[in-house]
Structure formats: C-alpha cells, structure tokens
N, C-alpha and C positions, 0 to 999 in steps of 0.2 A: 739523668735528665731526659728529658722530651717523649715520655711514654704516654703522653695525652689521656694522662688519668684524668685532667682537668678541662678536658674538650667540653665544648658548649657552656661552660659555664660561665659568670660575669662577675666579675670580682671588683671591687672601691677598697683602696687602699691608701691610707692616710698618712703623710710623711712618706710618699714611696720614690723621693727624686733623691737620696744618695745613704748613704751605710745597710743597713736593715732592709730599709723597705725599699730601695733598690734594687736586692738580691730577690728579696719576693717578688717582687713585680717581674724580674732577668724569669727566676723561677716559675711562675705563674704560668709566663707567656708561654716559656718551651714546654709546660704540659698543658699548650691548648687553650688556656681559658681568654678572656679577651677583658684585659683592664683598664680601670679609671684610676691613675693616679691623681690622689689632692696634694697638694704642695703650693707653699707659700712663697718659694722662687721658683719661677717658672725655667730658667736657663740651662738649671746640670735636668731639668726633667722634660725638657724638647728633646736631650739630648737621648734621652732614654726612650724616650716615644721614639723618636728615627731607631735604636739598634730593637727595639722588642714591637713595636705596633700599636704598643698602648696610647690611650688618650689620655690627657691630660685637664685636670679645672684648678685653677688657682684659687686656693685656700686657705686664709690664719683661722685653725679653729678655735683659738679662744672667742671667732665671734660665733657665738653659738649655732643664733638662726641661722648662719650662713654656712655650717657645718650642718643641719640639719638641713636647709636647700640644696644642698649640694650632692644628698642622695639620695632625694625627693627626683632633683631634675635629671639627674643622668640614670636614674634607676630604671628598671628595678635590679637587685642583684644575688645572686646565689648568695655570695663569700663577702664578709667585711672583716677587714684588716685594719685593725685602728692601732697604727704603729705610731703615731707623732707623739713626740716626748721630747722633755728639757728637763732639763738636771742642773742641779747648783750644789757646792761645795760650800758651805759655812754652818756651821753650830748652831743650834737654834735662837739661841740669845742672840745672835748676829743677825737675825733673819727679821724681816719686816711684814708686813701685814700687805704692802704690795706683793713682795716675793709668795707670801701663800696664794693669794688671789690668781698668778700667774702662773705658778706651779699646779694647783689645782686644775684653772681653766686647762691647761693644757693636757695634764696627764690623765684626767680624771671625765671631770663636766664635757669635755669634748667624744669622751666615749658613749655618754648619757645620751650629745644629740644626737650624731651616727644611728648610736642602736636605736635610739627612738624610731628615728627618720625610714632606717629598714626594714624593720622587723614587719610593718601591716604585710609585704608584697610576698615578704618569706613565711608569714604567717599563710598566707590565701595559696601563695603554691602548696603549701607541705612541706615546704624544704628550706633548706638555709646551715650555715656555717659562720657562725660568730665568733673571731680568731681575735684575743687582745693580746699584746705585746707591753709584759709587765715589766718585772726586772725581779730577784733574787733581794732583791731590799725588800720587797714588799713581803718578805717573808723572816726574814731575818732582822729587819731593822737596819739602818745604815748610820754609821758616825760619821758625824757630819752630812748628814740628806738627812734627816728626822721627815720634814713636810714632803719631803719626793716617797720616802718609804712609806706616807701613809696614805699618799696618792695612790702609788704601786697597792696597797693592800686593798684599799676601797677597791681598786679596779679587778681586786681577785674576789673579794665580796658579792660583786655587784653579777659580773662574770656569771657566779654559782647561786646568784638569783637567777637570772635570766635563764640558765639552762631549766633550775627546778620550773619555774615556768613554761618553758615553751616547747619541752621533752616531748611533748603528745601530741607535737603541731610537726613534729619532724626536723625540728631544727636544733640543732649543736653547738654548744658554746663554751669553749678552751679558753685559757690562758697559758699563753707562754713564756717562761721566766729566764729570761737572760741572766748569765752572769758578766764578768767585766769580757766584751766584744773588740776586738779590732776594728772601730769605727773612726770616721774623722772627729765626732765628739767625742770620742775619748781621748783622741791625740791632741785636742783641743786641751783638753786636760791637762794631758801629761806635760803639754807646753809650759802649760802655767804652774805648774806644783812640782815639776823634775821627773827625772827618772826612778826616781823613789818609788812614786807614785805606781809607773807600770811596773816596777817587781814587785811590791804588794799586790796589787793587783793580779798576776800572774800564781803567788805565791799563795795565795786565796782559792784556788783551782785543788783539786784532789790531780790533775795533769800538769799541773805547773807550768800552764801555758794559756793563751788570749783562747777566745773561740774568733770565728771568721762568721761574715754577716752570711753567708751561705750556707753555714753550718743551722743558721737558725731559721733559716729560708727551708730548708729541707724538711725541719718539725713542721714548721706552718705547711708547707703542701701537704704532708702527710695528714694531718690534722684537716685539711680541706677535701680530702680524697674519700672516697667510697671507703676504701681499707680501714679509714678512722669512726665509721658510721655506727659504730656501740660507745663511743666515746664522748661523754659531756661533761661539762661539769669539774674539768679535771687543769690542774695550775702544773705544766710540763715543765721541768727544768731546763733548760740546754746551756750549761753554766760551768762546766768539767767537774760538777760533784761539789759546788761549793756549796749546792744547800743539800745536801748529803744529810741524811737521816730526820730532815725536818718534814 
C-alpha cells in the first residue's frame, strides 16, 4: 500500500462507509487518489473521512436521480466504484414483487444511474475506469438469492456493454466478483441462519476460508491502476476459486 499509483486521480465510490467499500476507499486514499464516498449513514463514514481524507455525500441509491446527481455534482471523476449492494436469503416463491423492486433498485438500476451520470466527463477526458463490485452468484446462480444472482449477472452484462462501447474513448470497465467476504453483512447473516451457514460458506472456497474486504480492495486498485490499462471488459474473481473453471 501507499505507492501513489493512484495520485491525482478522483474516485466516487458508492457504499464506501464500511465492509468492501471501506477497504477501497482505506485503499484508494493511501495510493493517492482523493475520494467521494456515497453512503446512506452518514456516522461509521465521518468516521472514515477523519482516518483517510475523503469526502463524503449522503446517499440511498435506490433514488435514482439522486444517485445520478450525486456524480453529476461532486464530479467530474477518473474511477467509479459502484459497490452498494443488499442481499436476501429466501427462495423465490418466498420472494415478493417488492423484494425484486428493491433488490434490483439497489444492486443493479443504481449502477445504470452512476454510469450514466459519469461517463459524458470520462468520455471528453479520454479516460476513465469503470469498477462494479458483483458477486460470484452472478455467475453461478445462488440458492436461495435467485433475484440477487440475476441482479449480480445483469450487472456483469451491462459491465461488458459499456466497455465494448467506450474502449476507444479510453476508458475501462471491470467487474469484480466476490465470493462469500468477512463483512458485517455477512455476519449479519450468520447471526440469523447459524454457524452452519459460515462453514458452508467457507467450504465453498477451493481455500477453505472467508476472503477479507482488503483482499478485494487490492483487485479494485489494481484494476484502477495504469498496470490494468489493457484490461476491460473482464468479470475478476476474488472468491478463493469458488467460481473455479466458470
């Protein structure tokens, strides 16, 4: 950390006040770059802005426009990081027509506005880095997350449009697929379903072990960096091999 691969540049990153996008943002800052965390509690991401320097805008992206203002007004920016995500555990027939609506807005249509909102400014530079934070469901399918895994897939779809589009404008568009992470939303989980739950989880790794939100912070810089500048279009794992051979 802190080799300011990411000097001068400006990064919005969405969900960045604790798990994941906490670690990117911790990451970001010590190579240099200078970010806008969105975050819908404003409290554990003061606290992030005081130890890194980032600024912070309070934002629920399911409100669209307000997710598309939000990188209109703080912009313009090199890197978008559209890490906010929610996840639900029930079978589809258990699932309701709200719960899609919600799932969707979050993991998905919230990406739509983002990119939307960024892309004219990294269009007219020549430059840009377009970083989504999927998951390993969106590839493999998930029992019980059926509507989370086809959110996670649309958003690897949409992802590898956006690159074949905007390859000749000079800007780059990754996805990165988490597998099951040591976050608080996942111990959130485990709370509720047992410990069961985190040795399957665990046991689904080709390492037989969680990853850590730094672990997936470290792809995202890489992927934000000079050194990833042949690279577009491309759904990275960082999951310990659990979507191995897919």
């Amino acid at each position: 950390m802190g080799s300011n691969s990411l000097a001068g540049r400006r990064a919005f990153v969405t969900g960045g006040s604790s798990g994941i996008g906490a670690a990117i943002v911790r990451r970001f800052a010590a190579e240099g770059a200078t970010v806008v965390i969105a975050s819908r509690d404003l409290l554990p991401a003061r606290a992030l802005v005081e130890e890194t320097g980032a600024s912070v805008v309070q934002l629920d992206v399911t409100d669209l426009q307000a997710a598309h203002d939000a990188v209109t007004a703080t912009g313009p920016f090199d890197i978008l990081v559209n890490n906010a995500g929610i996840d639900q555990h029930a079978y589809f027939t258990k699932t309701t027509f709200a719960d899609w609506r919600q799932l969707l807005a979050v993991n998905l249509e919230a990406v739509f506005a983002t990119t939307h909102a960024a892309l004219p400014a990294m269009q007219a530079a020549g430059y840009g880095r377009i970083i989504n934070i999927s998951s390993e469901a969106g590839r493999m399918g998930s029992r019980g997350g059926s509507v989370y895994a086809a959110a996670k897939g649309g958003v690897h779809a949409f992802t590898r449009s956006i690159a074949r589009e905007n390859g000749s404008k000079g800007i780059t568009a990754n996805v990165i697929a988490p597998g099951p992470v040591d976050t608080p939303l996942l111990r959130s989980g485990v709370e509720q379903y047992g410990e069961k739950l985190l040795e399957s989880m665990k046991a689904s790794t080709l390492l037989g072990r969680l990853g850590t939100p730094d672990e997936v912070a470290a792809a995202v810089a890489f992927l934000a960096s000079e050194e990833a500048a042949f690279i577009t279009g491309e759904i990275l794992g960082v999951s310990g091999g659990m979507g191995c051979g897919l």
